[in-house]
C-alpha positions as CSV (number, residue, x, y, z in Angstrom):
1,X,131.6,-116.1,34.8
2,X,131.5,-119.9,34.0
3,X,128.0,-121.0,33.6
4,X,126.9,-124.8,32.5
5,X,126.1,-123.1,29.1
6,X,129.0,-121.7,29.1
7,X,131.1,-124.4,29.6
8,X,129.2,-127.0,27.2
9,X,129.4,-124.1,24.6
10,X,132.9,-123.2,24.7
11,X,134.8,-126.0,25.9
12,X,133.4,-129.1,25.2
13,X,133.1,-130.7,21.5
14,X,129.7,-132.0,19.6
15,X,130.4,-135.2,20.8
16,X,131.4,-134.4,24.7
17,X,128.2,-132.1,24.9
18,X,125.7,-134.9,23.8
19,X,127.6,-137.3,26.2
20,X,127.1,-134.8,29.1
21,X,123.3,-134.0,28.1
22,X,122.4,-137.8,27.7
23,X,124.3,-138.8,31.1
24,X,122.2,-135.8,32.9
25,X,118.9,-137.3,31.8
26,X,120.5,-141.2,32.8
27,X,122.1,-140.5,36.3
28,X,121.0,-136.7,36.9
29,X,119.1,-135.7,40.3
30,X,115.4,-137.0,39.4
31,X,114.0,-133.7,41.1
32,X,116.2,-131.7,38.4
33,X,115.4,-134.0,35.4
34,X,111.6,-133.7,36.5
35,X,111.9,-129.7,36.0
36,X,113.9,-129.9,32.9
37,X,111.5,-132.1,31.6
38,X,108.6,-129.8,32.7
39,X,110.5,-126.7,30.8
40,X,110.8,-128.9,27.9
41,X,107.5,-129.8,27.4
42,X,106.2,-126.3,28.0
43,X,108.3,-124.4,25.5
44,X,108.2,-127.1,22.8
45,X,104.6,-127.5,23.4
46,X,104.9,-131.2,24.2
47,X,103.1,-133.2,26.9
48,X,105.1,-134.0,29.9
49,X,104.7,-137.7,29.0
50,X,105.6,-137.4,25.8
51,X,109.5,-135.9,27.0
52,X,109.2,-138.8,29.8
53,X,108.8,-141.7,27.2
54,X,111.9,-140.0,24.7
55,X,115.0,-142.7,25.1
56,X,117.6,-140.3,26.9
57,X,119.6,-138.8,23.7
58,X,116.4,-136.9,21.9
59,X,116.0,-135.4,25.5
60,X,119.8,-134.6,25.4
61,X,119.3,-133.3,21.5
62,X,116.4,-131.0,23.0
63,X,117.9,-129.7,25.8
64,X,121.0,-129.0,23.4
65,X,118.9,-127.0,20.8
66,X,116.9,-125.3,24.2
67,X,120.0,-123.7,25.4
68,X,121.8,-122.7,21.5
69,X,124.1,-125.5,21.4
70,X,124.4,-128.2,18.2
71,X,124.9,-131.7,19.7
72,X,125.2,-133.3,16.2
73,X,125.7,-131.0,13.3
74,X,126.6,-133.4,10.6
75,X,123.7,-134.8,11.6
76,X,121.5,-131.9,11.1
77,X,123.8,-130.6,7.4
78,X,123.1,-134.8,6.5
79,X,119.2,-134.5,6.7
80,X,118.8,-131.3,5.0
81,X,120.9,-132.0,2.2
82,X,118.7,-135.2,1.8
């Protein structure tokens, strides 16, 4: 079965997935947004506000890392080998 995990796991790249996350949190249905945003904060023990205020790619970089996807691994290999 296809899920939305599913899909940004297997068959999109890093740089397809972030574009997806970021235009979920840009255009996205606000009540959806609002409960992704309410799971965020709750699991990374974050005030609400404090998701709300994020520019819309650190939400899409926490959602990736919520659901075991890497939106930007050079990224990630660049700041630890620093």
């Amino acid at each position: 079965m296809w899920t939305a995990r599913r899909i940004l796991k297997e068959l999109a790249d890093s740089d397809r997935r972030r574009a997806i996350l970021t235009m979920f949190w840009k255009h996205g249905e606000t009540q959806h947004r609002l409960i992704v945003q309410m799971q965020l904060a709750k699991l990374l023990n974050f005030r609400e506000e404090t998701i709300r205020k994020m520019p819309p790619e650190k939400k899409a970089d926490l959602l990736a890392s919520r659901i075991g996807i890497s939106v930007r691994p050079s990224a990630r290999m660049a700041s630890a080998s620093a």
